[in-house]
C-alpha positions in Angstrom: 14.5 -1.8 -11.7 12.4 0.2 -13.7 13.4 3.9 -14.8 11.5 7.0 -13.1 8.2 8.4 -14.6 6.5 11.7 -15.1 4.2 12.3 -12.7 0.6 10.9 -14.3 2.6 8.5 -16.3 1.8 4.6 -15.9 4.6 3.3 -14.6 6.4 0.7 -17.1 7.9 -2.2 -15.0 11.2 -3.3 -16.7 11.1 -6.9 -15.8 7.4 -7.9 -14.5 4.2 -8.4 -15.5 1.3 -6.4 -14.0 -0.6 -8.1 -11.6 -4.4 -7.9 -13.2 -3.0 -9.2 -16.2 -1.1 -12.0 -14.5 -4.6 -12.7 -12.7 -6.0 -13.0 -16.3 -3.2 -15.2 -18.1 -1.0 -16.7 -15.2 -2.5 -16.7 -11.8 -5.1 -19.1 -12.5 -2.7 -21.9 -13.6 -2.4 -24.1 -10.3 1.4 -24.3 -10.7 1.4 -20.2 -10.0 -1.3 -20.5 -7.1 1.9 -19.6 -4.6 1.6 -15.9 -6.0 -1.5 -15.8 -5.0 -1.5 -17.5 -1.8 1.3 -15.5 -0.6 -0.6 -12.1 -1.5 -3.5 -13.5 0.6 -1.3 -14.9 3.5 0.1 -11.2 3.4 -2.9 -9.3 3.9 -5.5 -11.7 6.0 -2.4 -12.4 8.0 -3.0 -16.2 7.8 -1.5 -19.0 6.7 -3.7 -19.2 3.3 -4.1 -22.3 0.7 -5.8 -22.4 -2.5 -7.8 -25.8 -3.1 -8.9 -24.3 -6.6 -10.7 -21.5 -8.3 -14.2 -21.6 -8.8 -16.5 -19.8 -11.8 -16.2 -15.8 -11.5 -17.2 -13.1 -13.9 -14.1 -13.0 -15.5 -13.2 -12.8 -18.8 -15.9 -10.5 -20.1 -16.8 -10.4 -23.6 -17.0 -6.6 -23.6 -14.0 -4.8 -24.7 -13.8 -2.5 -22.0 -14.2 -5.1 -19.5 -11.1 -6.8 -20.6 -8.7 -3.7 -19.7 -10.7 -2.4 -17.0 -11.5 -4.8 -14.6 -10.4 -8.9 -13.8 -11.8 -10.4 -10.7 -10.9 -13.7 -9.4 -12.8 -16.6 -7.5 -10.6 -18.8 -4.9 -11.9 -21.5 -2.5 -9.2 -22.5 0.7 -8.1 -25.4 2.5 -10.8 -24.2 4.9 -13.7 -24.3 2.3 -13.9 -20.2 2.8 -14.6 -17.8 -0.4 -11.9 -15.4 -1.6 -13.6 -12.7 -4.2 -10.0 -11.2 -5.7 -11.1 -8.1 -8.0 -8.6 -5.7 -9.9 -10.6 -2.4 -10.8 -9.1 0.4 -13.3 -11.5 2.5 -13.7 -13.8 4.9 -11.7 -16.8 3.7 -10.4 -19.0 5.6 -8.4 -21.0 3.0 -7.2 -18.4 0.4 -5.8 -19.2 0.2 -2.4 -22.6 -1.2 -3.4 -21.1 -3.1 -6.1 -18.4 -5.0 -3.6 -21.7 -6.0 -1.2 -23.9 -7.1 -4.2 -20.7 -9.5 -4.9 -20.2 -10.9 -1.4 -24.3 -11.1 -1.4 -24.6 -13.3 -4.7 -21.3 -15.4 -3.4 -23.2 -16.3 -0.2 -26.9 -17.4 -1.8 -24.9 -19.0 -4.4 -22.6 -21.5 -2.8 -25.1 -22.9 -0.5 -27.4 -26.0 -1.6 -31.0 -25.5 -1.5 -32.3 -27.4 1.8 -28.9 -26.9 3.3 -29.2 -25.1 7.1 -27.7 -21.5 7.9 -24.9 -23.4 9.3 -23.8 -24.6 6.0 -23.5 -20.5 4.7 -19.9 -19.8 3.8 -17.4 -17.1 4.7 -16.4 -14.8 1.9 -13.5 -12.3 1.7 -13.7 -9.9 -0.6 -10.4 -8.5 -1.4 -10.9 -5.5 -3.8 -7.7 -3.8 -5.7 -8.7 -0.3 -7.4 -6.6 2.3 -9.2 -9.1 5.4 -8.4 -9.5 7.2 -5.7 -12.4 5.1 -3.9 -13.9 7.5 -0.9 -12.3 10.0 1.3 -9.5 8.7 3.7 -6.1 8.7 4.1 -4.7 5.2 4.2 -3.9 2.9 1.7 -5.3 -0.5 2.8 -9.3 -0.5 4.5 -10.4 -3.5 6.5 -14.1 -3.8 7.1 -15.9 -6.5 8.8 -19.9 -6.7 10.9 -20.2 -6.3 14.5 -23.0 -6.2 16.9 -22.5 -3.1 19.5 -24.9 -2.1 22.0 -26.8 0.9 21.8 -27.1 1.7 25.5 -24.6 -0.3 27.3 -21.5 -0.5 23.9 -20.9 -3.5 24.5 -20.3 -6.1 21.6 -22.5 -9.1 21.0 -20.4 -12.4 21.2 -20.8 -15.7 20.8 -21.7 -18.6 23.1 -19.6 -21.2 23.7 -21.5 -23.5 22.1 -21.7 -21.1 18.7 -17.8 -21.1 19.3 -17.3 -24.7 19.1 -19.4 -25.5 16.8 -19.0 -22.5 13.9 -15.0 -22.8 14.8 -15.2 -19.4 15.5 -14.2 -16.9 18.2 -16.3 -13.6 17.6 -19.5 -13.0 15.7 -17.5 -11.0 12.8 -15.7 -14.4 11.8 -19.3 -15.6 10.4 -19.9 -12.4 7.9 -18.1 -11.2 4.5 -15.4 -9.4 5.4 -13.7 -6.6 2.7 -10.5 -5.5 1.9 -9.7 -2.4 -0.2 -6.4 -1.6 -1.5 -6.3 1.8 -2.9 -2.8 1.3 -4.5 -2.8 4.6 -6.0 -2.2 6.7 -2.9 0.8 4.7 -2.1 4.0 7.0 -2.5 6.8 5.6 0.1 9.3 3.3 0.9 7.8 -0.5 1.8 8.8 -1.1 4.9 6.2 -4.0 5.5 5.3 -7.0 3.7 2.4 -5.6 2.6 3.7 -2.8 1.7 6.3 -4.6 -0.3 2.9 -6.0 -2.2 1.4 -2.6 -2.9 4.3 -1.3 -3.9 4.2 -3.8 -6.8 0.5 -3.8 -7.5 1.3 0.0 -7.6 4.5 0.2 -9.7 4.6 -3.1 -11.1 8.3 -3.5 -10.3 9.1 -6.0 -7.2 12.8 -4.5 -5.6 15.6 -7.0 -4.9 15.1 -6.5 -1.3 11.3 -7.3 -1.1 11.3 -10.9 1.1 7.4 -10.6 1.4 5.3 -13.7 0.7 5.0 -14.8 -3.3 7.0 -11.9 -4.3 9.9 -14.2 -4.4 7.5 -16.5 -7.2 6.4 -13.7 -8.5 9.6 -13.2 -9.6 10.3 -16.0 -11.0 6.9 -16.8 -12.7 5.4 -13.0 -13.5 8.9 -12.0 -15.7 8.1 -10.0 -19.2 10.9 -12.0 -21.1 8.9 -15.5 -20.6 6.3 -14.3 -23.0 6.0 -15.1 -26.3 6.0 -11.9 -29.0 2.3 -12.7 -29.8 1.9 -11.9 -25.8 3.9 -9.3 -25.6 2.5 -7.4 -28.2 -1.5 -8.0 -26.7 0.3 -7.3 -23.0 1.5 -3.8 -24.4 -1.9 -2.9 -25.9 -3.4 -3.4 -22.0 -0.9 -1.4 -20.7 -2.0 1.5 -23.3 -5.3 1.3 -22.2 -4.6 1.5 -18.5 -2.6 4.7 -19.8 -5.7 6.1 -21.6 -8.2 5.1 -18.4 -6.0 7.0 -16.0 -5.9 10.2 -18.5 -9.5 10.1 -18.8 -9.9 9.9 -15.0 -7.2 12.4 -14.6 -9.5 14.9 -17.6 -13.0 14.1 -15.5 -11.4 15.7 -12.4 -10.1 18.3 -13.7 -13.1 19.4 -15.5 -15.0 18.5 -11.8 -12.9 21.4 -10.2 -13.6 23.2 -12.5 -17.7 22.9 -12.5 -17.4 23.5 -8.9 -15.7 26.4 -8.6 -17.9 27.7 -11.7 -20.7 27.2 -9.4 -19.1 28.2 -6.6 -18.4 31.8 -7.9 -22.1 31.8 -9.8 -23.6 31.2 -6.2 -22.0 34.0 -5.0 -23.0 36.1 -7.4 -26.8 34.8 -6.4 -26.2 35.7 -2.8 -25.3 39.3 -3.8 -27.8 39.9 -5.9 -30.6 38.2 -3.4 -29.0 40.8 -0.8 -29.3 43.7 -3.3 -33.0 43.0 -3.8 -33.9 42.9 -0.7 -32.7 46.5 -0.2 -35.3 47.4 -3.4 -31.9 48.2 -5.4 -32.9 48.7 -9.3 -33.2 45.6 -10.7 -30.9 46.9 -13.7 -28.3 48.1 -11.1 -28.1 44.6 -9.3 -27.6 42.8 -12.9 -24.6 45.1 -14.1 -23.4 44.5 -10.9 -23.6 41.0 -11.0 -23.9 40.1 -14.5 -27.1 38.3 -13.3 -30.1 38.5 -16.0 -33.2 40.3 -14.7 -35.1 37.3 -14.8 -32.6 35.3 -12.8 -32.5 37.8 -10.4 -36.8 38.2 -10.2 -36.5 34.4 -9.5 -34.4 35.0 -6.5 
């Protein structure tokens, strides 16, 4: 088990290998596709197979790409897309990044002359170690529905669109996204997929975790199969996830701060717009405020 951190610290799992960097060196080896496919059976909460993996933008030739992000592309049994991606870093713009991913998946794996029929279904499962958004859970499912503006009630299928997509409501056909803000997780697992984010989170798996491809994780994701030459580039990673966090940690930090600068400098405009407007002194409303004359002619 792995020893207790300061708080702020990256945690430093005693036995296993983080999960983006097993996604980068292990994961995509077919022999370890039963991590995977229990991590997917856990959260879709299906039976899930991987028939292979399929060209992603992995593997970036940037330097900062190789620390800060890994994404993964997975095709199952059922011909469906799986979009896995690992994020480290803050990135303002994710939301729109996650759609523009599920967008290119579903004009790119569909043959020219090929009916909307033949359109796949993508998941996009989406793993990120900043706080994405405002909200208080740990795991966000979203998915497309139809609802009724007057009457609320929720477009559905036909039967004939039912047997023939091999689908029972509308939402089946669209992307659907995942996000796993592993971050804000800070309890005891009590649930398979809890048992997962407490890993993706800490890095350690605990003896009493039973959920789907921990148990191969734990045989196939363990620090002392690694060669020195691994080791040694699988330490550096872990250094720079160290550094990412701190610099996330610095930029909101110096955002409180900026805001409550602002905050108190707003104030300071109120009063002195108030004092004007009672034809105080111009020179009296700036000692009081510390306001310049000219900010406060401006008002």
């Amino acid at each position: 088990m792995k020893q207790d951190n300061k708080k702020g610290d990256e945690p430093m799992p005693s036995n296993y290998i983080r999960f983006d960097w097993a996604m980068k060196r292990l994961l995509r080896n077919k022999a370890n596709f039963a991590v995977l496919e229990g991590f997917l059976t856990t959260l879709l909460n299906e039976k899930i197979v991987i028939q292979k993996l399929l060209e992603s933008e992995s593997n970036q030739e940037d330097e900062f790409d190789k620390y800060n992000r890994v994404d993964m592309l997975a095709e199952n049994s059922k011909g469906e897309l799986i979009l896995i991606e690992v994020q480290n870093n803050n990135e303002y713009a994710y939301f729109q990044r996650m759609l523009f991913g599920t967008s290119k998946l579903v004009t790119e794996y569909i043959n020219r002359g090929e009916g909307y029929d033949k359109v796949r279904k993508v998941y996009s499962v989406n793993i990120v170690y900043f706080s994405l958004g405002s909200g208080k859970d740990t795991v966000y499912h979203g998915k497309t529905e139809f609802r009724g503006i007057h009457q609320g009630d929720v477009l559905e299928l036909t039967p004939f669109q039912k047997q023939t997509f091999k689908v029972d409501v509308v939402s089946q056909l669209y992307p659907e996204y995942y996000i796993l803000k592993v971050n804000d997780f800070n309890q005891v697992a009590k649930s398979p997929l809890e048992e997962w984010i407490y890993y993706l989170n800490t890095g350690d798996i605990p003896d009493s975790a039973t959920a789907p491809g921990l148990t191969e994780a734990r045989e196939r994701l363990k620090l002392d199969k690694m060669t020195k030459a691994e080791l040694e580039a699988y330490y550096r990673h872990l250094d720079n996830i160290v550094i990412l966090k701190d610099n996330i940690f610095t930029e909101r930090a110096e955002g409180r701060e900026e805001g409550r600068e602002e905050g108190r400098l707003e104030v300071k405009r109120e009063t002195a717009s108030n004092m004007k407007s009672l034809n105080i002194p111009l020179d009296v409303i700036s000692q009081v405020t510390g306001l310049s004359i000219e900010e406060i002619k401006r008002l």
